[in-house]
N, C-alpha and C positions, 0 to 999 in steps of 0.2 A: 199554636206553638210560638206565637211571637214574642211572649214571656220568657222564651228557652234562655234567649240573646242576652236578656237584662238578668236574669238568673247567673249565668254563664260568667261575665264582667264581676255580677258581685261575689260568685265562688273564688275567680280568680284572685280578686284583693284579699281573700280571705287565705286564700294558701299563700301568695306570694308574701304575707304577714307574718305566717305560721312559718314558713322558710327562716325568713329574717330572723325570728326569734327561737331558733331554731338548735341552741348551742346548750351546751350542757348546763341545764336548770338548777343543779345543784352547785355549781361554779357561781349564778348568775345569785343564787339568791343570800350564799357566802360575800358576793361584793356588797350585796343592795345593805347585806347586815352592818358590816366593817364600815361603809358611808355613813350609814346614821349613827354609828358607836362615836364615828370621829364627826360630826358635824359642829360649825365649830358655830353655827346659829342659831336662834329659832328657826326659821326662813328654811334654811338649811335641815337640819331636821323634819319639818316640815313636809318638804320636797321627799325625801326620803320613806318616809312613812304614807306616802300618796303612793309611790314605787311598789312600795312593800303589799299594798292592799291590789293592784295592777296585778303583780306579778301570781298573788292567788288566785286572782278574779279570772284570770286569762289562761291559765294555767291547762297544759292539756293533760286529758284525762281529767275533769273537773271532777270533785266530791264532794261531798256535806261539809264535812273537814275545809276545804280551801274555802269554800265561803263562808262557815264562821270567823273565817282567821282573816279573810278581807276585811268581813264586816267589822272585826276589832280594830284592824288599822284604821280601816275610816274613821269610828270612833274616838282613837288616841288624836289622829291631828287633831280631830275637832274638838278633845278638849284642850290641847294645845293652843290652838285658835282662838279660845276666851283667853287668853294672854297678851297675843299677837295683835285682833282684830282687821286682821287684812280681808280686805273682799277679794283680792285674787283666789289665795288659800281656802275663801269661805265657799269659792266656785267652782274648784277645785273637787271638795267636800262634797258640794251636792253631785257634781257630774258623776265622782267614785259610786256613791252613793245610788243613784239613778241606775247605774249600770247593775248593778249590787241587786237594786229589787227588781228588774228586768229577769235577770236570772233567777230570781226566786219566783215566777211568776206573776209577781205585783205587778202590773202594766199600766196603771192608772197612779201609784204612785211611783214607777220611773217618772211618766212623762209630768208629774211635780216635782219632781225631784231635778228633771233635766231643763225645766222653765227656770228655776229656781237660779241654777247655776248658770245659764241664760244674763239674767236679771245679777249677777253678783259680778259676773264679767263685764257684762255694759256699766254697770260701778265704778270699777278696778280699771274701765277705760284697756282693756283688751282685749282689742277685735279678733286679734288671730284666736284665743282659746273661747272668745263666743263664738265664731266659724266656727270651731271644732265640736263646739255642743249644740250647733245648730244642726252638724254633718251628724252628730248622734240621733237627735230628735228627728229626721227626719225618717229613720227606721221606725217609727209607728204609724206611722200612714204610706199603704200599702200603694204601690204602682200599679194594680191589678183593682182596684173600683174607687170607691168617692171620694180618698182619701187622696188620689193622684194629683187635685189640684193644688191641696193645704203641701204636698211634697214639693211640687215645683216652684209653690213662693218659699218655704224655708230654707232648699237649695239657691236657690237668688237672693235672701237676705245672706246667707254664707257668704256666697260668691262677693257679696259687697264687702262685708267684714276681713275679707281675706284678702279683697284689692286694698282697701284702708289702711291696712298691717304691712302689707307692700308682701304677704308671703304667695310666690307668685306658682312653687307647687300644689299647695292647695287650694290656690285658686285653681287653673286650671283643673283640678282631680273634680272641684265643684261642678265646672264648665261640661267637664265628660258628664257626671252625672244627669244635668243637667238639660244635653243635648240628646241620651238615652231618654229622658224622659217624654221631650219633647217628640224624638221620632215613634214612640211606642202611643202618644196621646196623636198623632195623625197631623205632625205639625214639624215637616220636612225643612221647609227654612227655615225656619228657628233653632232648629235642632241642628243645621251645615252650619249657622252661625255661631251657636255657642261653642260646636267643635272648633272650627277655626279659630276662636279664641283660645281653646284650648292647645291648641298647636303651638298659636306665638309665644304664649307663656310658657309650654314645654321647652322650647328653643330656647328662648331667653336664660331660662332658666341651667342652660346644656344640658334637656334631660332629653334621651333616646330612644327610650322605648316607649315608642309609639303607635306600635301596633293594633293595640286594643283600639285607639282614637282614627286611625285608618279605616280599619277594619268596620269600625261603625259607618264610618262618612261613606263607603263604599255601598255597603247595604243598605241606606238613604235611598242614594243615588238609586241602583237600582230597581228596589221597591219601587221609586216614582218616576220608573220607566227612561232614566235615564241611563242606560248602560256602558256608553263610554268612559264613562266618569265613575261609574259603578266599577268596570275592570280596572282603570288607572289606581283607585284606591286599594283595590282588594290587591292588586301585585307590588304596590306600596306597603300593602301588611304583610305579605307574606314576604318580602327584601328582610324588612328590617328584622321579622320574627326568625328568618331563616341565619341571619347574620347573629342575632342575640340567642342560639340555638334554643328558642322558645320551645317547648312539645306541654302547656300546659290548655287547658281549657280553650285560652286563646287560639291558638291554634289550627285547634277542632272546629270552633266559628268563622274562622277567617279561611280555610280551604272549602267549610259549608258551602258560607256564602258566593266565592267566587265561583264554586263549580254550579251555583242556581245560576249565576251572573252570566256561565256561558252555556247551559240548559237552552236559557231565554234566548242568546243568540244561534240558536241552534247548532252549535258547537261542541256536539252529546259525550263526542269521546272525550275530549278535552276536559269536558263536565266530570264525567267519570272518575279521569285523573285526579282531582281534586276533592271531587267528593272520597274516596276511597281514604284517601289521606285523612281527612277530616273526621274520617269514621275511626282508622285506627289509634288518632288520637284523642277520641271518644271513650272507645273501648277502655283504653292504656288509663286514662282517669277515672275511669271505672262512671261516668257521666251520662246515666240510663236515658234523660228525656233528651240530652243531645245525639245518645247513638241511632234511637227510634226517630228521631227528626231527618238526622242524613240518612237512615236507611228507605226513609223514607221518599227522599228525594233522587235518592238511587234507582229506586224501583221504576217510578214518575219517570226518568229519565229512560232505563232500560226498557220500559214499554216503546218510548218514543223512537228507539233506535230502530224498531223491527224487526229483521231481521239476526241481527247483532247482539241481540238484547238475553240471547241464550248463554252466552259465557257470563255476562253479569249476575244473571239469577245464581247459576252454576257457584259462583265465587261466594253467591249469598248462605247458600245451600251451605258450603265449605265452611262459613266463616263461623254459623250457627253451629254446626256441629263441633269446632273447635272449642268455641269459649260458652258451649250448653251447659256447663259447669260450673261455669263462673259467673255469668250470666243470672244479675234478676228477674223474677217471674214478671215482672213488668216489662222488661226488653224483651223476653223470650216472648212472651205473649203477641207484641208489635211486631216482630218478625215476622211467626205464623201468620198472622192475620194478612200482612204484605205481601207474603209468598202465596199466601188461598187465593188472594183477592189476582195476585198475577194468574196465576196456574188458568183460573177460571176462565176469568179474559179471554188468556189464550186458549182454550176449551183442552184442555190438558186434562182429562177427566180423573187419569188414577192418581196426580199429582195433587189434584185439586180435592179427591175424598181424602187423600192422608192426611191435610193440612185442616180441611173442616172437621173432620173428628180431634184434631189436635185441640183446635179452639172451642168446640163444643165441651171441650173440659173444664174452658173457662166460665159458661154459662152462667153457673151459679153463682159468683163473685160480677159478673159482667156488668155496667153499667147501662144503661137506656142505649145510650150510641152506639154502643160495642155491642149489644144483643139484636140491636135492629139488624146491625150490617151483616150480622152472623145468620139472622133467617132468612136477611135479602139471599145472601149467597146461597144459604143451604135451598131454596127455592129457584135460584138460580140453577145450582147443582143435579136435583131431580128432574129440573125441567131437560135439561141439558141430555140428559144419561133416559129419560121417555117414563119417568115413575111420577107420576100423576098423584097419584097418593098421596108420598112421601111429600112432595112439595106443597100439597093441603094443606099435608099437618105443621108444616113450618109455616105456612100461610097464616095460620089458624093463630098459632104464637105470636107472630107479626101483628095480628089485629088487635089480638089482647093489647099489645106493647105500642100501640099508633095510638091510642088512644092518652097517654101519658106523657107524653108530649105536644109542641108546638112548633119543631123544628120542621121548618120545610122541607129539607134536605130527604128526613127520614119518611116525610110523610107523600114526598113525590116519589122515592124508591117505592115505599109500599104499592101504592097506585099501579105502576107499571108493572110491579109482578103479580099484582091480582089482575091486571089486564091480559097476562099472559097466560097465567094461571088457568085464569077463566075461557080463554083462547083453546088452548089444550083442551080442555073438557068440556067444550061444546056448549059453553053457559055464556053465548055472546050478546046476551042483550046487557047481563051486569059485567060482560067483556066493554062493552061500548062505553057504558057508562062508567065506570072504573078509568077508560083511557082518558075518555071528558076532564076525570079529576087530574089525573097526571098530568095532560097537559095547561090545566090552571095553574098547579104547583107549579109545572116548570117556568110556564110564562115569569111567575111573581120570581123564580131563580132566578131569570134573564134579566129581568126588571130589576132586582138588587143586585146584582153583577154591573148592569149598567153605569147604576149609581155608585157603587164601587171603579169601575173604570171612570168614569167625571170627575170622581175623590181623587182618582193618579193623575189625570191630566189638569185637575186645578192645583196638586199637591204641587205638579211639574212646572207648571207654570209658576205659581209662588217661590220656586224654586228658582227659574231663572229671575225673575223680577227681584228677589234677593240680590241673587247675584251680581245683577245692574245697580241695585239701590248700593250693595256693596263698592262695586267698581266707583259710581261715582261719587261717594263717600270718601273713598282711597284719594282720589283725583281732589279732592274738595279739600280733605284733611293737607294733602301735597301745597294747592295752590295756599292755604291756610298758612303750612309751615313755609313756606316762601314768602308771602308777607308778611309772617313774625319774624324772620329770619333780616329781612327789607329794613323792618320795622328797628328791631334790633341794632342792624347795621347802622342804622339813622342816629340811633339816640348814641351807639357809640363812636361816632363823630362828632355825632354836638357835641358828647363826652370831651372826646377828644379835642376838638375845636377849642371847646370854654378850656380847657388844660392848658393849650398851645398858648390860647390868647394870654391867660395869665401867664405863664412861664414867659414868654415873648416879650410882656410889657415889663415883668421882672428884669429881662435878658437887654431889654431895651433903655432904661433906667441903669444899670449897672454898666452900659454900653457907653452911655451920655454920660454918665461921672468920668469911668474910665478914658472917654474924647477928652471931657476938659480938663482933667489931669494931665493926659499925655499931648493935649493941644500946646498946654506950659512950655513941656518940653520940646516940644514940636519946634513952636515960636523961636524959641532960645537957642536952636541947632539950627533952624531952614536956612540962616544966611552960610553957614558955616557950609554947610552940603552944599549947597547951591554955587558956592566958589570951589569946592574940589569937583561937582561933575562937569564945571566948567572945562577947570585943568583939565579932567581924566579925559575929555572930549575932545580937547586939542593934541593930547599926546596920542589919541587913536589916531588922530588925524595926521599925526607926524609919523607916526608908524606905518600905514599906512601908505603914506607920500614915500616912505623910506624902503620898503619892501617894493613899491612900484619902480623906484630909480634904480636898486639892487637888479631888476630884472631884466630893467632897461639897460644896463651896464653891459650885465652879463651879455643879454642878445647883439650889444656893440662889441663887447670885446669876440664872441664869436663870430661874427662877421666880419669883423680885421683878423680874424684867422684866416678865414674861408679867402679873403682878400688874398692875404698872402700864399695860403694855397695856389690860387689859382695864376700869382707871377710865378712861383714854382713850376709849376704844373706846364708852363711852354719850354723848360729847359730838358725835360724828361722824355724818355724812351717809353713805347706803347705803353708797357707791361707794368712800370712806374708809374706812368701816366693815370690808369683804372688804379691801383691802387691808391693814391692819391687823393684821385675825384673820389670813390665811394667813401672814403674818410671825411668827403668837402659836405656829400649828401650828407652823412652821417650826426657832421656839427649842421647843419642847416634844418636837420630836423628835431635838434633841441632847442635851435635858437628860436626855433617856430615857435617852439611853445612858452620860452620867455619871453616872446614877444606879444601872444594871447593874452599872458596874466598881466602883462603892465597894462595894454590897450584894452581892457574890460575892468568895471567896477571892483568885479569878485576877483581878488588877488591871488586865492588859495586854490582853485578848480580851474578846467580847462575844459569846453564844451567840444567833446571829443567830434559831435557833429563835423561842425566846420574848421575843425582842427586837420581830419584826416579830407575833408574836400580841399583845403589849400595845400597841403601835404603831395597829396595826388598829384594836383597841377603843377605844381613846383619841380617833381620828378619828371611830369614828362614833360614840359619844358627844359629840363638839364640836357635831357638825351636829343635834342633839337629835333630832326623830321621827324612825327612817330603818328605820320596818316594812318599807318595800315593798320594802327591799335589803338582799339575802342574801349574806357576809361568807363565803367558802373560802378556806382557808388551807392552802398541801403547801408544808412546808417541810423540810430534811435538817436534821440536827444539824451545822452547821456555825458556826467559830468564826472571825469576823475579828476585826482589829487596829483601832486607834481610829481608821487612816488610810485605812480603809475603809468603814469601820462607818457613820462621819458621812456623808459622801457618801449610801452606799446608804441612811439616815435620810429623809436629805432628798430622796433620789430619788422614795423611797417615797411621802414626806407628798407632796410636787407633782402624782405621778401618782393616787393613793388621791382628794385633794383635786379633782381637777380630774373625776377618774368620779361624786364623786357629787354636784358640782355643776353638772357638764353632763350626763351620760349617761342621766339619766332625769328628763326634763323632765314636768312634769305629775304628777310624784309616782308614776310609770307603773312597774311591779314588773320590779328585775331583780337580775341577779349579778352581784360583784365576785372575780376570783380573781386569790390572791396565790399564785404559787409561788417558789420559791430553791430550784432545784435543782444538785448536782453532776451536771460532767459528763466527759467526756474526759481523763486528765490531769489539771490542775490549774486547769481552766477548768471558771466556774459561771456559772447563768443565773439574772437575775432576771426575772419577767416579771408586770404588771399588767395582768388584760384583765377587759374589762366585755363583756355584749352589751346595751349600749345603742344610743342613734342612732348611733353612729360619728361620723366627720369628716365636710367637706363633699365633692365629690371631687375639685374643683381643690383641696384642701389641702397646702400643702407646708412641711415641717417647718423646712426649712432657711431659709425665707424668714419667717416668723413672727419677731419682732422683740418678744415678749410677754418678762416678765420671769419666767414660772413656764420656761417653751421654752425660754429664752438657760442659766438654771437649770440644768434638766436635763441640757444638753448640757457646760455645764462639770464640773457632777455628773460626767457619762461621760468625758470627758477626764481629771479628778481621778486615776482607778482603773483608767486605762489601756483602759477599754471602749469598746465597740460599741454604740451604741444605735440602734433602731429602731421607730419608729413606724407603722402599719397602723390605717388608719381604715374598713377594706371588710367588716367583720363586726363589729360593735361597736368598741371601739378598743382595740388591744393594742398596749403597752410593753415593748419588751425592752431588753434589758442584758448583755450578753455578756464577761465578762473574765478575767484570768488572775492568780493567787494564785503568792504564791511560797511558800507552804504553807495546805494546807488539811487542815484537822483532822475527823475522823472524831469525833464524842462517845461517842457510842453502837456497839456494834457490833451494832444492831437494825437492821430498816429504819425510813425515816423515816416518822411518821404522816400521816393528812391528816385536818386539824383544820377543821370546819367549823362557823362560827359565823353564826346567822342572828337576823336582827332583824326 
């Protein structure tokens, strides 16, 4: 039955064709008329009348009638073709033609007829339609004897013809063939390999149904005893068939197969499963040598189950008597024979006579193989049931029938039931001798069995060694496209390279004109410049001297304030007194900082660093004794502008001022910390905390109406901050705001400078 498979594959192409062309004939052949009425060429015309002779030649329900009327169209192109003189058309002609006396029976001139058109294509330089008459010609030489091998070089001359045309479905369809032919000739890698080609060109191609090419690579596997790779494929066929809602042929072979695939791993129900499926879409395609094949493997199977194996007969029992009607005497017949041969087995004796008188009907029609097994059994039967007689007389039939043969098989069964035979009736010296033969036949079974198991295990082996040769081929082709790729990349650089240089020296040359053109003018202006950056260098420099003396003015004219403050300042009562001074702080910490920007290079910034460390000292030096208060200072190196600087001055002296003359009443010992730290972004903080008394706790900052409070918060407005005040652990000032640059001085971290008094 291994024939069923490649049988199976090519019915399918033949329906899924018959599908396709499947729409109403009398519509189809209304167009094919109207095309050639309006053709507006020879060529064209042509084409049509090639169509026209198709559409008889193909025609279902085929009559006498459709193939006269082919054979006319073939005719008219080809005398149209003494006009034309194309070898396309002329190949055309033959291949019509070839098909033409195929169907007439002429077989010897198709295959001239299809050489012909062969020969007119390789002309015409058109490899896809020689592929196509080579995929014709190879239907005369049979996959089933000596003609197998002239099939599998015509198919490989296709498969070229169809890579050279670039048509990369028909190659693959080649490939499939191809690789069936190869696993049916006993040549497992070869046959995974042409598949797998078959596959990349299906992908490529984005064609999907691939089930049928599964479906085979699956059954490879298997066969040559590899079964994990056997089940990966056949669950691969049945994904894709069950998603493409397949129920054709295919189908039937691909639930076959996979339930033999878990048979063999002993896996019987599972088997079952699959097989049962396979069968009803056997049945459904009305597919007689595929129903008798799974039923057969059913049976195989339901023996092996034991004791389980009675509901599957049961089902078989059921299935026969449902479609006994439908059912050709060819399937009916296989069943019986399957169901005798079980019953007996299992020594089921009244099941086992209803089924041999069934088949005994067959006799007269029965072939040599089919009449041995039927005496083995009916000998079997008599012996079984104690009629000695009866099993003579089929004994007797049996020896007639061993003689006309050469098959082992039949001629080891006879042996053993004339050993038993003889056994029974008391005839034990040609009992003995009769067993001598049987077990020679069997030996020479064991002994080609063997050599059939070394056929799997060298088939399995060629199989992996494939596989390896494959892998590193893949690997080889890889490291291949990586140094053409290398290679490639080389040459387009030099490319590139020789491009740049010329461009370059182009670029270089219109470069050197362009110099001594504009060197002219260069010449003729460089004194002229060279006395204005002089000037514009001295007027920086007078700018400069001018913004420094501005600043230095100003920090003078603030000091003969503070000066005069402070002769005021003896003429005054306490409470004028503090009023007063903190106005003296207040100018002394602006003049601080016009005093920074004269005495440093950079005119424009103030290094808030050491801006708020002399700040600090300078306050508590104003307030004279101030042992009991410890002075921490962590500041970053950071630089503002004079529009920030002032403000955070005066923020500072109000908060500093106000911690150390409220925060520690009694002269009572504590710490004052100044931080200015960078933060996030462009956002810094300033923050004054003491841990003195703190606030009161109804204190609220917003309502305080003092003139240091009103200060601060315009201070924080000034600079676009956030300010907050916390009276719950000593009192801490913060200052929160955003810099539209903040400068980094140092790329160290910043120190923490702690001065204690």
């Amino acid at each position: 039955m291994k024939y069923i498979y490649a049988l199976a594959i090519a019915l399918v192409i033949v329906s899924q064709s018959a599908r396709a062309e499947g729409y109403d004939q009398v519509a189809r052949l209304r167009e094919l008329k109207t095309n050639l009425a309006e053709a507006k060429t020879q060529v064209e015309e042509a084409k049509w009348l090639i169509e026209l002779g198709y559409f008889y030649l193909l025609k279902p329900g085929e009559t006498k009638e459709d193939l006269l009327l082919a054979r006319y169209y073939c005719h008219s192109v080809a005398k149209l073709n003494y006009k034309l003189h194309s070898d396309l058309v002329s190949g055309d002609i033959f291949l019509l033609d070839s098909h033409i006396e195929k169907e007439s029976g002429n077989k010897a001139v198709a295959i001239q007829k299809v050489n012909a058109a062969i020969r007119q294509f390789r002309k015409a330089k058109s490899p896809d339609r020689e592929g196509a008459a080579l995929m014709e010609l190879r239907h005369y030489y049979h996959w089933d004897g000596p003609g197998m091998d002239q099939r599998i070089d015509i198919v490989k001359l296709a498969v070229n013809r169809f890579a050279a045309a670039g048509d990369k479905i028909h190659e693959a369809n080649a490939h499939l063939e191809l690789g069936d032919l190869y696993q049916l000739k006993g040549k497992p890698a070869e046959a995974i390999s042409s598949l797998r080609k078959a596959i990349t060109l299906y992908r490529a191609s984005k064609y999907e149904a691939l089930q049928s090419v599964y479906n085979l690579i699956g059954h490879i596997y298997t066969v040559s005893g590899d079964l994990n790779n056997g089940l990966t494929y056949g669950h691969l066929a049945v994904k894709v068939l069950e998603e493409r809602h397949d129920t054709s042929l295919v189908a039937a072979t691909t639930y076959n197969r996979l339930g033999v695939t878990y048979a063999r791993l002993e896996r019987f129900e599972t088997a079952l499963e699959f097989l049962q499926k396979g069968l009803s879409y056997a049945i459904k395609n009305q597919w007689d040598d595929g129903t008798v094949e799974i039923l057969g493997n059913i049976i195989d199977t339901s023996i092996k189950m034991g004791g389980k194996m009675n509901a599957q007969i049961s089902y078989l029992e059921k299935l026969l008597q449902k479609h006994s009607g439908s059912m050709t005497l060819f399937v009916k017949k296989e069943i019986e024979e399957d169901l005798r041969v079980f019953f007996l087995k299992s020594r089921n004796a009244p099941k086992a006579y209803y089924y041999l008188n069934k088949c005994l009907a067959y006799e007269p029609e029965g072939n040599i193989t089919f009449n041995a097994n039927l005496y083995r059994d009916a000998v079997e039967y008599y012996l079984l049931v104690g009629n000695a007689k009866m099993a003579q007389g089929y004994l007797d039939k049996y020896t007639a029938l061993k003689d006309k043969t050469s098959d082992l098989s039949i001629l080891k069964n006879y042996y053993y039931v004339s050993y038993r035979t003889d056994s029974v009736s008391g005839k034990f010296k040609n009992a003995f001798l009769n067993h001598l033969s049987y077990k020679a036949y069997s030996d020479s079974l064991n002994l080609l069995r063997s050599k059939d198991e070394l056929k799997v295990l060298a088939a399995r082996y060629d199989l992996e060694k494939k596989d390896a040769e494959i892998k590193l081929k893949s690997e080889n082709i890889k490291l291949l496209e990586k140094d053409i790729a290398t290679q490639g990349e080389l040459l387009n650089r030099s490319n590139t390279t020789r491009n740049v240089t010329i461009v370059a020296f182009l670029i270089s040359f219109l470069l050197l004109f362009s110099l001594f053109s504009r060197w002219k003018i260069v010449k003729k202006y460089s004194h002229s410049i060279a006395q204005k950056n002089s000037y514009l260098e001295q007027l920086v420099k007078e700018k400069e001297w001018l913004i420094r003396e501005v600043h230095h003015r100003v920090k003078n004219n603030l000091q003969m304030i503070v000066s005069l403050i402070d002769s005021q300042a003896s003429y005054l009562n306490n409470g004028e007194f503090d009023a007063v001074m903190d106005s003296k702080h207040r100018i002394e910490a602006m003049s601080l900082i016009h005093q920074k920007l004269y005495l440093t290079e950079n005119v424009t910034t103030v290094n808030m660093q050491v801006y708020i460390k002399e700040l600090v000292m300078y306050l508590r030096d104003s307030f004279g004794s101030m042992h009991h208060i410890a002075f921490v200072t962590d500041v970053d190196e950071i630089c503002l502008d004079v529009s920030h600087a002032i403000p955070m001055g005066l923020l500072l002296n109000e908060a500093i001022t106000n911690c150390i003359k409220y925060a520690f009443p009694d002269s009572r010992n504590g710490k004052i910390d100044v931080t200015f730290k960078y933060r996030v972004g462009k956002q810094v903080m300033l923050m004054i905390k003491d841990n003195g008394i703190g606030l009161p706790p109804d204190f609220d900052a917003s309502q305080v109406q003092s003139l240091g409070m009103s200060l601060m918060h315009g201070l924080a407005t000034e600079v676009s901050g956030t300010l907050q005040i916390d009276g719950s652990n000593g009192t801490t000032v913060t200052l929160v705001f955003d810099l539209p640059n903040v400068n980094w001085i140092s790329g160290r971290p910043p120190k923490i400078e702690y001065t204690t008094v």
